[in-house]
DSSP file (Angstrom, degrees, kcal/mol; ACC not computed):
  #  RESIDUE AA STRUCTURE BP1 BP2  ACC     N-H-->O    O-->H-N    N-H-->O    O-->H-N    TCO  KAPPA ALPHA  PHI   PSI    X-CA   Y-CA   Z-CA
    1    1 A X              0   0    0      0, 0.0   102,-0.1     0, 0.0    69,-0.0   0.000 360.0 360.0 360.0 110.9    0.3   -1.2    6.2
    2    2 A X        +     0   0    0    100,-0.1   100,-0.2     1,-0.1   101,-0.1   0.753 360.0 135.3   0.4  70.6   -3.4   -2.0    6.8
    3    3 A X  S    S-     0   0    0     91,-0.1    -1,-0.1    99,-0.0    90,-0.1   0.126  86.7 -97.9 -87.1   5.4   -4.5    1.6    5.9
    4    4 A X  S  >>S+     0   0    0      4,-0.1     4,-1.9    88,-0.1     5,-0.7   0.706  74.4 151.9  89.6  10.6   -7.2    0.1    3.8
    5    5 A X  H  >5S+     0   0    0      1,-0.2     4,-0.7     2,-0.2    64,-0.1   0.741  78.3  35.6 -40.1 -58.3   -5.0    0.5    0.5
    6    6 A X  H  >5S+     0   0    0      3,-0.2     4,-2.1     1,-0.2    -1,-0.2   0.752 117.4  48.1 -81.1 -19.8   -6.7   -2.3   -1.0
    7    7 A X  H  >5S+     0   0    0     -3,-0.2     4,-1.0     2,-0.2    -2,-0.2   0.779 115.9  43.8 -58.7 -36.4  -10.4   -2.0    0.3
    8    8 A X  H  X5S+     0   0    0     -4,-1.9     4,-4.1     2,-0.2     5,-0.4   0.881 110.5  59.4 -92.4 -41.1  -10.6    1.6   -0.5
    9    9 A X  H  X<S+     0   0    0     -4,-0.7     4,-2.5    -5,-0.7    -2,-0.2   0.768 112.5  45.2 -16.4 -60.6   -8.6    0.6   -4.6
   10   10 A X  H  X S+     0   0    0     -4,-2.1     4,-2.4     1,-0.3     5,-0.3   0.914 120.0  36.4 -62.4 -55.2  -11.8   -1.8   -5.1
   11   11 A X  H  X S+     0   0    0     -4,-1.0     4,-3.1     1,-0.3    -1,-0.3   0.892 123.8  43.5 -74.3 -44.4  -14.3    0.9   -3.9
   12   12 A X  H  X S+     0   0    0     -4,-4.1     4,-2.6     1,-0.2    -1,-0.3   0.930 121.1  38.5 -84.5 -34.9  -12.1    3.9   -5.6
   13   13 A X  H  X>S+     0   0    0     -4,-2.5     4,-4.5    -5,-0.4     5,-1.9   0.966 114.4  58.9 -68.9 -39.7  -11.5    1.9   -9.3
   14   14 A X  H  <5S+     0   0    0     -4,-2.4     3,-0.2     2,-0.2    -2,-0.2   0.976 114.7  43.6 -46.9 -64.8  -15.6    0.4   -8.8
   15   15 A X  H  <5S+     0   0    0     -4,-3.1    -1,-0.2    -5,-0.3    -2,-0.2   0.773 116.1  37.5 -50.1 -40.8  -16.2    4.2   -8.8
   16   16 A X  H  <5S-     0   0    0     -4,-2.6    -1,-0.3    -5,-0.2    -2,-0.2   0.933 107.0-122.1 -88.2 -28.2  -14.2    5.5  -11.4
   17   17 A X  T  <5 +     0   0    0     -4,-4.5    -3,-0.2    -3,-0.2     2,-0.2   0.675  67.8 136.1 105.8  35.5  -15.1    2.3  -13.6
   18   18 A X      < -     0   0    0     -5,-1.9     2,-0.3    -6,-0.2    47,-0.2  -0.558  63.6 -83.3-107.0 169.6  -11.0    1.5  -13.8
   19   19 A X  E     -a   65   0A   0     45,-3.0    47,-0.8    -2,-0.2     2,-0.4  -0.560  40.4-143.8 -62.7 143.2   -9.1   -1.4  -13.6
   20   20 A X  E     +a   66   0A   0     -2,-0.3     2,-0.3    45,-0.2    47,-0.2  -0.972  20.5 173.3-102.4 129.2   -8.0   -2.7   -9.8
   21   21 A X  E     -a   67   0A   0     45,-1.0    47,-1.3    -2,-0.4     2,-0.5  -0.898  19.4-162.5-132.2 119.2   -4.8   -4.1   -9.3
   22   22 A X     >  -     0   0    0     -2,-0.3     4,-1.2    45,-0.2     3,-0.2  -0.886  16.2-154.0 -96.6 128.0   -3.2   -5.1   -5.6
   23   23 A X  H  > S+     0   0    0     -2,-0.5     4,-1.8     1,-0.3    46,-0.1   0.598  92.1  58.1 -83.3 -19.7    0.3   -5.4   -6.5
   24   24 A X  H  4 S+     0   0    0     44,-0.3    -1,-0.3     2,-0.2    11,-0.2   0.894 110.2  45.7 -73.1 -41.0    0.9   -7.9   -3.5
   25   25 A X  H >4 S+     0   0    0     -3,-0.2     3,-0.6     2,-0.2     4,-0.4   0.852 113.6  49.7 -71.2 -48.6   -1.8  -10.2   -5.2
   26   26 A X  H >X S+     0   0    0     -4,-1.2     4,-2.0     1,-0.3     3,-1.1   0.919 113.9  45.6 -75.6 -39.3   -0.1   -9.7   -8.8
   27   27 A X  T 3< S+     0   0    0     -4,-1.8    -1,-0.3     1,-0.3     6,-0.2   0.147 113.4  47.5 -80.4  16.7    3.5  -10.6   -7.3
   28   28 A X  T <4 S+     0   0    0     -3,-0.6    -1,-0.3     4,-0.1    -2,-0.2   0.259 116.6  45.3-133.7 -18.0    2.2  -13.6   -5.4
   29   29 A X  T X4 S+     0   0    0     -3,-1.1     3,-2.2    -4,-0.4     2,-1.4   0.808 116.8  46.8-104.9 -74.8    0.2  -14.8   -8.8
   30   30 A X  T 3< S+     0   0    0     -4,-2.0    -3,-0.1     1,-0.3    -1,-0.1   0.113 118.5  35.5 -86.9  25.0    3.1  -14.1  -10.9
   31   31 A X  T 3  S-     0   0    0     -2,-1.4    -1,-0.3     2,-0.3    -2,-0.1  -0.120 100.9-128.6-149.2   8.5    5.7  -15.7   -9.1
   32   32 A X  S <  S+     0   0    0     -3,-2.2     2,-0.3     0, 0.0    -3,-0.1   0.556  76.1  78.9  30.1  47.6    3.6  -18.4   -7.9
   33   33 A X  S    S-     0   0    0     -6,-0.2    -2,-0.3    -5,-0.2     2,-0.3  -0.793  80.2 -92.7-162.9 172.1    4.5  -18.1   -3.8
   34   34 A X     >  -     0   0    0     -2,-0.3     4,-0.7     1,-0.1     5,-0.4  -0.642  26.2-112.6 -96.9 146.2    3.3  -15.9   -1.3
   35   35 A X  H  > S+     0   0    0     -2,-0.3     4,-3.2     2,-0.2     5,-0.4   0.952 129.2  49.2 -32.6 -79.1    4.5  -12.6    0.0
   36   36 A X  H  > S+     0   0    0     73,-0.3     4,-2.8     2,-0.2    -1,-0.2   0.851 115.4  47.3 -11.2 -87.1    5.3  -15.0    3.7
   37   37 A X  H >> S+     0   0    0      1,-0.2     3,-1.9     2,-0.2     4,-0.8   0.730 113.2  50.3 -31.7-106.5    7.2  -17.8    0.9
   38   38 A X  H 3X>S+     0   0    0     -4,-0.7     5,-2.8     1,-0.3     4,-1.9   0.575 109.9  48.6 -34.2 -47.4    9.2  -14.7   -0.8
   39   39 A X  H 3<5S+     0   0    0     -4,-3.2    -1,-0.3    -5,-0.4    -2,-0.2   0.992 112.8  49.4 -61.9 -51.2   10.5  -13.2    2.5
   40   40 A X  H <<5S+     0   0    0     -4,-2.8    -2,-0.2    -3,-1.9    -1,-0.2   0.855 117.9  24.6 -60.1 -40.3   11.6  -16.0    3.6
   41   41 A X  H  <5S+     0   0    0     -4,-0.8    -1,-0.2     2,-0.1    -2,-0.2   0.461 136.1  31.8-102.0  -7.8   13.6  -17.9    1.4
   42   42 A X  T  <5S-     0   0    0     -4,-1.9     4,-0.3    -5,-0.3     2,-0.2   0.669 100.1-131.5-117.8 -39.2   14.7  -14.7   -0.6
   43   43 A X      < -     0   0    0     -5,-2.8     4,-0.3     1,-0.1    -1,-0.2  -0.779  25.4 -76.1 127.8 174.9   14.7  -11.8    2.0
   44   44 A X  S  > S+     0   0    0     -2,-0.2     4,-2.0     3,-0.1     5,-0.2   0.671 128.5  52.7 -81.3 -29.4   13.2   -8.0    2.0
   45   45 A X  H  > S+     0   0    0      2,-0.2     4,-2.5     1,-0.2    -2,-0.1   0.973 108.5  44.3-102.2 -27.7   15.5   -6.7    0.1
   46   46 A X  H  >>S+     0   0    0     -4,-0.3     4,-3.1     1,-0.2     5,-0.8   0.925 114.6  53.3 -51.1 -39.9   15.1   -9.4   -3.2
   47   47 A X  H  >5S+     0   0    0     -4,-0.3     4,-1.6     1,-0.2     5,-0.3   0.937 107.4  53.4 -80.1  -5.7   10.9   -9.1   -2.8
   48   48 A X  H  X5S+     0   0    0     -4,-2.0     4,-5.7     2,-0.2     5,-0.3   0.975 108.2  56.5 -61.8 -53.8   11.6   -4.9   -3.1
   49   49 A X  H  X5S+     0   0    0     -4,-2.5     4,-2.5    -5,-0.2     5,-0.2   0.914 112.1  32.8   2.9-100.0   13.4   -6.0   -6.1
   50   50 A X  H  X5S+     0   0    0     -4,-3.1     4,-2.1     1,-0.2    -1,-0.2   0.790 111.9  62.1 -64.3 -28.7   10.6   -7.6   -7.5
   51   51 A X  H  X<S+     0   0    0     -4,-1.6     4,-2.0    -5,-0.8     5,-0.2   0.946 112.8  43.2 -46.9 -50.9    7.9   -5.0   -6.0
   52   52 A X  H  X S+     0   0    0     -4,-5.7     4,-2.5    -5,-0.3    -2,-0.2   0.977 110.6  52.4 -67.0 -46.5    9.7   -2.4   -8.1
   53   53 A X  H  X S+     0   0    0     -4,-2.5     4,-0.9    -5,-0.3    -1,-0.2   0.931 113.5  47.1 -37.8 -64.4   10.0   -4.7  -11.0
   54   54 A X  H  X S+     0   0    0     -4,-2.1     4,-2.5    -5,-0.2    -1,-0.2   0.742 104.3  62.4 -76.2 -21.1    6.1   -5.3  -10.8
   55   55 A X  H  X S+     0   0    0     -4,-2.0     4,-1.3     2,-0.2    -1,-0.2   0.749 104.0  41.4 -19.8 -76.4    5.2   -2.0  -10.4
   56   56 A X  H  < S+     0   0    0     -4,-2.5    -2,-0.2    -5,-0.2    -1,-0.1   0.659 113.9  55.4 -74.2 -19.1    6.3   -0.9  -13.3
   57   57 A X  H >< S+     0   0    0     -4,-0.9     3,-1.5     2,-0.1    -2,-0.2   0.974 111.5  44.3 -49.6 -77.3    5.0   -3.9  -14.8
   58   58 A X  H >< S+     0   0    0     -4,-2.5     3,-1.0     1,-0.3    -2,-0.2   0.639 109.4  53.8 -63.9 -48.1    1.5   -3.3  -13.3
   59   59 A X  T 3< S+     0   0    0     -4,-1.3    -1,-0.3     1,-0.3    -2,-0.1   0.213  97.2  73.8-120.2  24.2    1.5    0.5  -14.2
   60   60 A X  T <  S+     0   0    0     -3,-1.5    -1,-0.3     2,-0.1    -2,-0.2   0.389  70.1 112.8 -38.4 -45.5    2.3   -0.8  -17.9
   61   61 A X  S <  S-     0   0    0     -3,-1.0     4,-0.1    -4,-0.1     2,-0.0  -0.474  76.8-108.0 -77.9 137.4   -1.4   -2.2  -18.5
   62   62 A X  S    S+     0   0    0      2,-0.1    -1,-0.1     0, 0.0    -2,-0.1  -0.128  78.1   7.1 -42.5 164.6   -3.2   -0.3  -21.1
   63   63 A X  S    S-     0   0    0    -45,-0.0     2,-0.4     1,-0.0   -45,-0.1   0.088 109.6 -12.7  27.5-145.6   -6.2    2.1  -20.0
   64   64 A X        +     0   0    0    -47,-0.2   -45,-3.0   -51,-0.0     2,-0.2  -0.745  65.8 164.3 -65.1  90.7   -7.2    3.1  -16.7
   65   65 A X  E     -a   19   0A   0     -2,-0.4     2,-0.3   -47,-0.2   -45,-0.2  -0.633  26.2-156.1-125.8 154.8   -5.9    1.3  -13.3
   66   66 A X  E     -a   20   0A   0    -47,-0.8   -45,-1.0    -2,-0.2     2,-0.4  -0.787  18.6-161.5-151.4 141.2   -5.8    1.8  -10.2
   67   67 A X  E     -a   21   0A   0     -2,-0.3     2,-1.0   -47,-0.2   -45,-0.2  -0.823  14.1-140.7-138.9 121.4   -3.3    0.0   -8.5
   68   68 A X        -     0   0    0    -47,-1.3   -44,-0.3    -2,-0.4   -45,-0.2  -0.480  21.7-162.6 -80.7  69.6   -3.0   -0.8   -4.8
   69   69 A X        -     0   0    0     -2,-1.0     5,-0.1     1,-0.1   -64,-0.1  -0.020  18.5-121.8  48.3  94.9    0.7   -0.4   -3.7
   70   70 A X        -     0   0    0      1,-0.1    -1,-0.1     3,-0.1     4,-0.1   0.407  41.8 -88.3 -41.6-173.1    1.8   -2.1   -0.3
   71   71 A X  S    S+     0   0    0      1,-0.2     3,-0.2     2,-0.1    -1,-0.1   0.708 117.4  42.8 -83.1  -6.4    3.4    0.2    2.3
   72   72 A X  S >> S+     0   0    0      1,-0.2     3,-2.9     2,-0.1     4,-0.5   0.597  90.0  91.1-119.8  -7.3    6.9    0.3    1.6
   73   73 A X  T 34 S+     0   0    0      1,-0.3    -1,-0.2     2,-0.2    -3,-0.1   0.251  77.5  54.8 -92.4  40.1    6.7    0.5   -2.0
   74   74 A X  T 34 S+     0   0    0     -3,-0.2     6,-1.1     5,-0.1    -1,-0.3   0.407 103.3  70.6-109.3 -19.1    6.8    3.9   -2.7
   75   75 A X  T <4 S+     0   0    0     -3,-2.9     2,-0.5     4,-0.1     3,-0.2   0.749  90.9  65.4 -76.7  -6.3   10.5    3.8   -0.2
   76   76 A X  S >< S+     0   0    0     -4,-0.5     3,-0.7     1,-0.2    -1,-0.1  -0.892 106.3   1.7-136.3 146.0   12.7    1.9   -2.7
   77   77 A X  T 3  S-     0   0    0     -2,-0.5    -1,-0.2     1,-0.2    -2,-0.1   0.741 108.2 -75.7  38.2  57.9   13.9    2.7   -5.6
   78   78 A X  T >> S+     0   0    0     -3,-0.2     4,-2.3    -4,-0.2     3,-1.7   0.546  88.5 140.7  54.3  24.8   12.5    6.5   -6.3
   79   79 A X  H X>> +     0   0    0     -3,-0.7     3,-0.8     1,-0.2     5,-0.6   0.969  63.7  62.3 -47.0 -48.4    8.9    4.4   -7.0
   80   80 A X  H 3>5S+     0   0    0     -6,-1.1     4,-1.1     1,-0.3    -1,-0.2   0.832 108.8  37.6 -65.1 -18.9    7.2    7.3   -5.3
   81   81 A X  H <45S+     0   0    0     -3,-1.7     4,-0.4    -7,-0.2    -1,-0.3   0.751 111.4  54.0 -97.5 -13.0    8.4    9.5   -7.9
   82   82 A X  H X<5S+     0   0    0     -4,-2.3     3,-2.9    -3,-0.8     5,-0.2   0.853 115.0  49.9 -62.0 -75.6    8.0    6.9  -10.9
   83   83 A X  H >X5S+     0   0    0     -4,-0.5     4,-2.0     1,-0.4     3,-1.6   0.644 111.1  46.6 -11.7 -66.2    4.0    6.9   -9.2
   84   84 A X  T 3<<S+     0   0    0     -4,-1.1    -1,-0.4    -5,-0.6    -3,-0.2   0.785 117.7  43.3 -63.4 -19.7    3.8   10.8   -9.2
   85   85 A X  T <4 S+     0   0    0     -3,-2.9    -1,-0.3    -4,-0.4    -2,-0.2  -0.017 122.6  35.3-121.4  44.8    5.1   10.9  -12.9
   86   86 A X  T <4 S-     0   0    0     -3,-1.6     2,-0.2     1,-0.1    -2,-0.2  -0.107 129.0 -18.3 -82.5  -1.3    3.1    8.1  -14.3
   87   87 A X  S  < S-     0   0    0     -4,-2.0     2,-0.5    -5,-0.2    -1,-0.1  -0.911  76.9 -65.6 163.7 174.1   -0.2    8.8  -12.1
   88   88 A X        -     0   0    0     -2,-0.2     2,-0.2    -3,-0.1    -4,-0.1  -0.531  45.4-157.1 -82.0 106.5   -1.9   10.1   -9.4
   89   89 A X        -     0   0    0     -2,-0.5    51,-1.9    49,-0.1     2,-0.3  -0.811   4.3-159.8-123.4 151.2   -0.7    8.6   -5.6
   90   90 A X        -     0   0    0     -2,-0.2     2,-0.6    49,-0.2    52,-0.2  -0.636   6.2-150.3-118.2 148.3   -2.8    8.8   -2.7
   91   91 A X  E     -b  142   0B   0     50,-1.8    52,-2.7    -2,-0.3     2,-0.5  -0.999   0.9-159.3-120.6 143.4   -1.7    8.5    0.8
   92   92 A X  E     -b  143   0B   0     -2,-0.6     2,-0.4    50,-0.2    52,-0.2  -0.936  15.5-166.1-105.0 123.9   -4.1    7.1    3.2
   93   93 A X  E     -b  144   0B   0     50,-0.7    52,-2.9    -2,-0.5    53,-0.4  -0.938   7.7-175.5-133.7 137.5   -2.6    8.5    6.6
   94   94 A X        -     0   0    0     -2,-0.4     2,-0.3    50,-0.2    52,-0.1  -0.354  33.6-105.3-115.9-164.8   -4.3    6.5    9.6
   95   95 A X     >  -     0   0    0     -2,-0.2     4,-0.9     1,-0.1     3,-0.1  -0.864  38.1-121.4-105.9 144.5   -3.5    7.6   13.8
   96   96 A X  H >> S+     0   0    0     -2,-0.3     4,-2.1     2,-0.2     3,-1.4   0.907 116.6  66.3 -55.7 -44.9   -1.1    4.7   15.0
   97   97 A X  H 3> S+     0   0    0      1,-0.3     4,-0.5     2,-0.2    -1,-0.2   0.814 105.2  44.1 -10.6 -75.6   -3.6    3.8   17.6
   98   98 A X  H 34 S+     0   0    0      1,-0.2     4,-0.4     2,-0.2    -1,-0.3   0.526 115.5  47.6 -58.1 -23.5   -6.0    2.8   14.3
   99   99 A X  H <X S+     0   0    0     -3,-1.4     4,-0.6    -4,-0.9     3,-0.4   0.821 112.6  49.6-102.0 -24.2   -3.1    0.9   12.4
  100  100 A X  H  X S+     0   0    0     -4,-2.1     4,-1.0     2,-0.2    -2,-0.2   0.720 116.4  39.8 -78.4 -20.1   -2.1   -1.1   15.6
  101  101 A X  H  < S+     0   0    0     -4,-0.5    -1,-0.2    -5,-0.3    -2,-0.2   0.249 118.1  50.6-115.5  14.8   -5.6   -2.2   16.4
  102  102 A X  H  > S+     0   0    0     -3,-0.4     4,-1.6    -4,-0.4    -2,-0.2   0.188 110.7  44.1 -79.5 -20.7   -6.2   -2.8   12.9
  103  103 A X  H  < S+     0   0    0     -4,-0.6    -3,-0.2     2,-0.2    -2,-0.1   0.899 110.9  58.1 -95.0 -27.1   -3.1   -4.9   12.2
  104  104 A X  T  < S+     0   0    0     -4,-1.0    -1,-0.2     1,-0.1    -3,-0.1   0.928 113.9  42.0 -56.2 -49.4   -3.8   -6.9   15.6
  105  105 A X  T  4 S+     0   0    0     -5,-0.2     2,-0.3     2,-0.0    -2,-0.2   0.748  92.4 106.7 -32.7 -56.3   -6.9   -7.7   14.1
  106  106 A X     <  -     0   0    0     -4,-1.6    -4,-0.0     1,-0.1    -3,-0.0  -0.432  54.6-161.0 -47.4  96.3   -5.9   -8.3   11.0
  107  107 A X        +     0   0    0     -2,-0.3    -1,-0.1     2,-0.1    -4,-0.1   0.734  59.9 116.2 -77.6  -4.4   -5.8  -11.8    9.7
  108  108 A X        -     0   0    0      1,-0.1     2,-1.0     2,-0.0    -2,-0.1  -0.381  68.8-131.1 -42.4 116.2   -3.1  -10.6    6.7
  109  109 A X        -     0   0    0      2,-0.0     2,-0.7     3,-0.0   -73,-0.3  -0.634  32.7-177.8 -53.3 103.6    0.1  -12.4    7.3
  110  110 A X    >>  -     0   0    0     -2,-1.0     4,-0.7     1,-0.1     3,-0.5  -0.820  20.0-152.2-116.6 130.8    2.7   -9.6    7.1
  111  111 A X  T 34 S+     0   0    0     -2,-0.7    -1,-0.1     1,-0.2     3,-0.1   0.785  88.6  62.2 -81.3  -8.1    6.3  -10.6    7.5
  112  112 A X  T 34 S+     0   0    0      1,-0.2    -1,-0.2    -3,-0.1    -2,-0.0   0.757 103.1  46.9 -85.2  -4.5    7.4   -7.5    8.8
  113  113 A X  T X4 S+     0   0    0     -3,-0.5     3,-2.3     2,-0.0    -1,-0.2   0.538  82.3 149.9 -99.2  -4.6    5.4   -7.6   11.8
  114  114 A X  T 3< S-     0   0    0     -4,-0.7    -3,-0.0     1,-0.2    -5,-0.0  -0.048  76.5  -3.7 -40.8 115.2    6.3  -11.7   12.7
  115  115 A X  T 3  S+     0   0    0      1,-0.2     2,-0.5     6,-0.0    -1,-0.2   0.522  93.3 151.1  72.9  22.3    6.2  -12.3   16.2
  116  116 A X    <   -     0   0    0     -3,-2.3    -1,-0.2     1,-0.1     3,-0.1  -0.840  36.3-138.1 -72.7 118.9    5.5   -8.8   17.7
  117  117 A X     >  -     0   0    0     -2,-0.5     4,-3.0     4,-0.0     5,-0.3   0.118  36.2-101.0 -33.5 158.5    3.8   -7.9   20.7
  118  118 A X  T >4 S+     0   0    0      2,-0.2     3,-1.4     3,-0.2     4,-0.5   0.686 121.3  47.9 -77.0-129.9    1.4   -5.0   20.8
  119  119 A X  T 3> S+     0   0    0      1,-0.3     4,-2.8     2,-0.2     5,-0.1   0.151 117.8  41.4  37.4 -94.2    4.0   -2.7   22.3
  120  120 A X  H 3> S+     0   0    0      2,-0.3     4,-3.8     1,-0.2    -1,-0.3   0.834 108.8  54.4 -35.3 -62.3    6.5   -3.6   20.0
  121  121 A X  H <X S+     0   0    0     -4,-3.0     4,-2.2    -3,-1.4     5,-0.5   0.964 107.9  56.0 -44.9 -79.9    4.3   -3.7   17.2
  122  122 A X  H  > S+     0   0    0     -4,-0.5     4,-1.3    -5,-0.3     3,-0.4   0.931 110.3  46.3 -16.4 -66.3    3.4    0.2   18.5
  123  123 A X  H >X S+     0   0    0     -4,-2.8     4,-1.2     1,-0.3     3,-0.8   0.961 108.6  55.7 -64.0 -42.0    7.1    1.1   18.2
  124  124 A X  H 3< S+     0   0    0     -4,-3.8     4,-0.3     1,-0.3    -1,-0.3   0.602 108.0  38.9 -76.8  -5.0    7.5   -0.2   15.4
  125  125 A X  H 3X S+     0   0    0     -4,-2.2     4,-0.8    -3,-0.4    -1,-0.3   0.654 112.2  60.9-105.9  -5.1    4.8    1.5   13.1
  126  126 A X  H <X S+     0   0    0     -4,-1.3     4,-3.4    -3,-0.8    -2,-0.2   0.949 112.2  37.3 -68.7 -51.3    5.6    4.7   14.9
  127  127 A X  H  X S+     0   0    0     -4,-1.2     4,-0.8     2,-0.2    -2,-0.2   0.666 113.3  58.6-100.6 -12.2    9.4    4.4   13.5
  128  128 A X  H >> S+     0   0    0     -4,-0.3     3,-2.8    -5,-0.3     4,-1.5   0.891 111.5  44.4 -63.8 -89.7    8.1    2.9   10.0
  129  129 A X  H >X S+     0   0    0     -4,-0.8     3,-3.7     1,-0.3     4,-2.5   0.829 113.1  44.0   8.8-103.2    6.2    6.1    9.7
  130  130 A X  H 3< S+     0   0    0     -4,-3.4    -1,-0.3     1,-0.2     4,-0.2   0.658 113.7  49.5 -33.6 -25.0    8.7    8.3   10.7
  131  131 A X  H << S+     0   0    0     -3,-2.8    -2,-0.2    -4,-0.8    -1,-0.2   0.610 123.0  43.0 -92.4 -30.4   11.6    6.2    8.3
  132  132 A X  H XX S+     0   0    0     -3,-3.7     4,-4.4    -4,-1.5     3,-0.6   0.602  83.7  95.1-115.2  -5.9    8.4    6.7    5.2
  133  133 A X  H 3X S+     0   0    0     -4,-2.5     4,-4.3    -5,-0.3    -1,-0.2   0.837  79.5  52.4 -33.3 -52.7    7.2    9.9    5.6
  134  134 A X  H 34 S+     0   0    0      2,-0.2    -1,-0.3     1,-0.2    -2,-0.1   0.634 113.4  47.5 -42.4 -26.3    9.1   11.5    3.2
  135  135 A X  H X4 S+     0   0    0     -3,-0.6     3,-1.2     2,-0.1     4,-0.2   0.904 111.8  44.9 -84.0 -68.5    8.1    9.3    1.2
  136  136 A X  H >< S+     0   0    0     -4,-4.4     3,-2.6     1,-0.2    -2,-0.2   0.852  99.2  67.9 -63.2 -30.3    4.8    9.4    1.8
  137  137 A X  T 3< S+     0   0    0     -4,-4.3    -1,-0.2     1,-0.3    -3,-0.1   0.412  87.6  78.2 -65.0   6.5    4.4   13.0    1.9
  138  138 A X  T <   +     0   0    0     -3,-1.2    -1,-0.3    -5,-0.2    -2,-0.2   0.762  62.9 117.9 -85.0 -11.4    5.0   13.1   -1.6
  139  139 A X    <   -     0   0    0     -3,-2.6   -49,-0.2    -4,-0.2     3,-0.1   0.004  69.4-128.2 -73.7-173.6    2.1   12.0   -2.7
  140  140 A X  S    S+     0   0    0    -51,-1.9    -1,-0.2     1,-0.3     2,-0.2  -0.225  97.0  20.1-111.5  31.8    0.0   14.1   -4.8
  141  141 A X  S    S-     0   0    0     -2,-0.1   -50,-1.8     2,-0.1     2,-0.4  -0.451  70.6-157.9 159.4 112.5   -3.4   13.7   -2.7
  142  142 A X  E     -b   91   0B   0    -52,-0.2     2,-0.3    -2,-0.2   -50,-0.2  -0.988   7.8-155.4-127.4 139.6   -3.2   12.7    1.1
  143  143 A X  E     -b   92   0B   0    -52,-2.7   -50,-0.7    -2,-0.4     2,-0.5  -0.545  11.2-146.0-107.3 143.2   -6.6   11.1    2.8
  144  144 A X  E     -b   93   0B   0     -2,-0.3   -50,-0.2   -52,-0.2   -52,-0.1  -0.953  25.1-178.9-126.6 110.8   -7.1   11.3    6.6
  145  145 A X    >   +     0   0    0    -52,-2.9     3,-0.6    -2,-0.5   -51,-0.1   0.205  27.4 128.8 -80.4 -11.9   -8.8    8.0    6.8
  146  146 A X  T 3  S-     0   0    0    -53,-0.4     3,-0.1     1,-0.2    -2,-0.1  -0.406  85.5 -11.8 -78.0 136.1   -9.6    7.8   10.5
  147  147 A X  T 3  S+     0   0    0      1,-0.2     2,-0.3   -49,-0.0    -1,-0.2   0.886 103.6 126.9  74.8  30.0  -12.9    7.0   11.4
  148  148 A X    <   -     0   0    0     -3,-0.6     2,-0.2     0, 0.0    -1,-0.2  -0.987  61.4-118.3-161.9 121.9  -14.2    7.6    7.9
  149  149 A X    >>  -     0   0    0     -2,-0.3     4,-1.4     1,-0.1     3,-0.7  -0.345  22.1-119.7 -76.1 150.3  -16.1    5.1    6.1
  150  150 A X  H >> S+     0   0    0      1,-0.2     3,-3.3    -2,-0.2     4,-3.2   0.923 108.2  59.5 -40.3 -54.8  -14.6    3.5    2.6
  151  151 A X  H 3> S+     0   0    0      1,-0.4     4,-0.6     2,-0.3    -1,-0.2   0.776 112.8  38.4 -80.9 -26.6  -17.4    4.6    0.3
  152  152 A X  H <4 S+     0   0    0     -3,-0.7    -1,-0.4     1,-0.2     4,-0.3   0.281 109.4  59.5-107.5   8.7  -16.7    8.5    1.2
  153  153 A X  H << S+     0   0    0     -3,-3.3     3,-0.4    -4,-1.4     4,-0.4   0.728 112.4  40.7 -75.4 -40.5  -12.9    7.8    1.3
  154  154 A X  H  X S+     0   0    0     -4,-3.2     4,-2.8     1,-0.2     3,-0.5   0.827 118.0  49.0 -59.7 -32.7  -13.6    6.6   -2.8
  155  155 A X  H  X S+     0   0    0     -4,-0.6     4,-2.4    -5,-0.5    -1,-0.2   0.928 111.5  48.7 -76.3 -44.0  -15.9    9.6   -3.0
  156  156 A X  H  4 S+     0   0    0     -3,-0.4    -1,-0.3    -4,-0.3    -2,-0.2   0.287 117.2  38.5 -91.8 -26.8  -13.0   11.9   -1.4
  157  157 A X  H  > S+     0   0    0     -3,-0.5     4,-1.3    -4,-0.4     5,-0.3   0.731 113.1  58.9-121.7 -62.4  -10.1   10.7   -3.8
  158  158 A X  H >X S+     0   0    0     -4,-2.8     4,-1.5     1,-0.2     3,-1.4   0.899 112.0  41.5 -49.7 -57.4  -12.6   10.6   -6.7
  159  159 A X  H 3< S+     0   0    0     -4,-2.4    -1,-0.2     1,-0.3    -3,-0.2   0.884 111.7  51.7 -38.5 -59.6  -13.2   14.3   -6.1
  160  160 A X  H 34 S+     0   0    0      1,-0.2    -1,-0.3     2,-0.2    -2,-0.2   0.620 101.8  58.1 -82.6   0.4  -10.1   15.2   -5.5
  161  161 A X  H <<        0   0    0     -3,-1.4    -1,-0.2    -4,-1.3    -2,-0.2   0.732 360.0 360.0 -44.7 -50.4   -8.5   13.6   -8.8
  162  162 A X     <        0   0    0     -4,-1.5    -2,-0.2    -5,-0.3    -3,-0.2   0.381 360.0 360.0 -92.8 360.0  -11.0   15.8  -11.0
C-alpha cells in the first residue's frame, strides 16, 4: 500500500524489457468497475476472490512479466507461495512514517483507508503490517525503499534477480 509497487514494475519491467502488468488496473479492465465500485457493492472478501483469480490469470501470459500485485494479495489464499513458485517476489518495505505521508498525499482511492484520519490511518498501517508480515517476509528479495530513488530501486531488484 503505496510502496511504489507500480512505479518501481514500469521502471523494473522498462529495464528488464518484460511485460508490466498492475493487477488492480487488469481487474478493473476486466471486470469493467473500479476497485472503489467492487468493494462496495461486493465486499473485501469477493474482490480477494477475484484478485486471486486474476493473479493467476495474469501470471498465465506467455514470456516475461512483471506483475505489480496490490498489498494484500500475497495474504489470501497461499498467493505468496503460488508467487514464490511461479516467480520471483519483491517486497518493497517502506518506514510507516513514509507510507502515511505518502498515502495522505496520495490521490489513489483506496477503500481500505475510507474516511481515516492521519492518526488512525497510522494505526492502521502499523497493524496491516504487523497482520502481513509473514506474508511479506516471504518474499524471495526484500527492497528497503526509503529515501531511495525508483531508477536504483529497478537497478537494485534487477541485480539482485541475476
Amino acid at each position: 500500500m503505496a510502496s511504489g509497487k507500480s512505479t518501481i514494475g514500469q521502471k523494473l519491467a522498462q529495464t528488464l524489457d518484460y511485460e508490466f502488468v498492475d493487477l488492480d488496473d487488469y481487474i478493473e479492465q476486466k471486470y469493467q468497475k473500479s476497485i472503489k465500485q467492487i468493494f462496495e457493492q461486493q465486499g473485501e472478501d469477493h474482490f480477494r476472490i477475484i484478485e486471486n483469480e486474476a493473479l493467476r490469470e495474469v501470471s498465465s501470459i506467455e514470456g516475461n512479466i512483471v506483475i505489480a500485485a496490490g498489498g494484500g494479495t500475497s495474504c489470501f489464499y497461499n498467493s505468496i507461495d503460488f508467487m514464490n513458485k511461479t516467480g520471483v517476489t519483491v517486497y518493497i518495505k517502506l518506514e510507516v512514517e513514509e507510507l502515511v505521508a505518502r498515502l495522505i498525499e496520495s490521490k489513489t482511492d483506496r477503500p481500505l483507508l475510507w474516511g481515516k484520519t492521519e492518526q488512525e490511518l497510522n494505526e492502521y498501517i502499523l497493524r496491516m503490517l504487523d497482520e502481513r508480515k509473514k506474508y511479506y517476509e516471504k518474499a524471495k528479495i526484500t527492497i528497503n525503499a526509503s529515501n531511495v530513488d525508483i531508477t536504483n530501486i529497478a537497478n537494485t531488484i534487477n541485480a539482485a534477480i541475476k
